[in-house]
C-alpha positions, 0 to 999 in steps of 0.5 A: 500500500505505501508504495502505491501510495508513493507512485500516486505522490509522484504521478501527482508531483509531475503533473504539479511540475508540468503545469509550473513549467507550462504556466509559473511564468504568471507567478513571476507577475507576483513575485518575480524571484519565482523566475529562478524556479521557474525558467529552469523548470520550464527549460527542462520541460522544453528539453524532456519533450525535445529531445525524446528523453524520459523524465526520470519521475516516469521510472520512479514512479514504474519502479514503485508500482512494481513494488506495490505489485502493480502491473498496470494503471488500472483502478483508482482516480490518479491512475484513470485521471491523471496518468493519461494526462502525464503520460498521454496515448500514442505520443510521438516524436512529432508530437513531444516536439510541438508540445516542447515549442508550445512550452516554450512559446506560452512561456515566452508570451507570459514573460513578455507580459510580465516584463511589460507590467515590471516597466510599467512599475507599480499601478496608482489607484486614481 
């Protein structure tokens, strides 16, 4: 049961991981410090989905459900809800590549804004 539980964690912890490195960029409008997490996390997405490499979260999590004694992602809400997202069927190469330049490009686009709002200093209210 704790390694299940464990595998969960970790499938929970990268979907946590993509979304930050996908959208964290609008945290750095709030606090701008954020950018120091967030441009390494987001390069390192850009370049797991570029290069065809494999997370290393994806065999921890393989080798805890191994150790649960689990031989697939059958039964419970992460392994029917979450796992297809994280792990979606009948990837390519093709399509890694464009979801690497999609990071990139919103990525790009939200900086972009918040370097608009950063010159613009902070608002007055009138």
């Amino acid at each position: 049961m704790g390694a299940r539980l464990a595998a969960d964690a970790v499938v929970l912890l990268h979907l946590a991981f993509i979304a930050f490195a996908m959208l964290g960029g609008v945290l750095v409008a709030w606090r701008t410090r954020i950018a120091w997490l967030h441009l390494p996390a987001a390069a390192w997405g850009a370049w797991i989905e570029f290069s065809g490499a494999i997370c290393p979260l994806t065999p921890l999590e393989n080798h805890l459900r191994r150790m649960a004694g689990a031989s697939g992602y059958a039964g419970g809400f992460v392994e029917r809800y979450l796992i297809p997202i994280v792990y979606p069927a009948g990837l390519t190469a093709q399509a890694q590549q464009s979801l690497g330049a999609l990071v990139v490009a919103v990525n790009l686009a939200v900086y972009a804004w918040v370097a608009t709002q950063w010159r613009r200093g902070p608002r007055r209210s009138r």
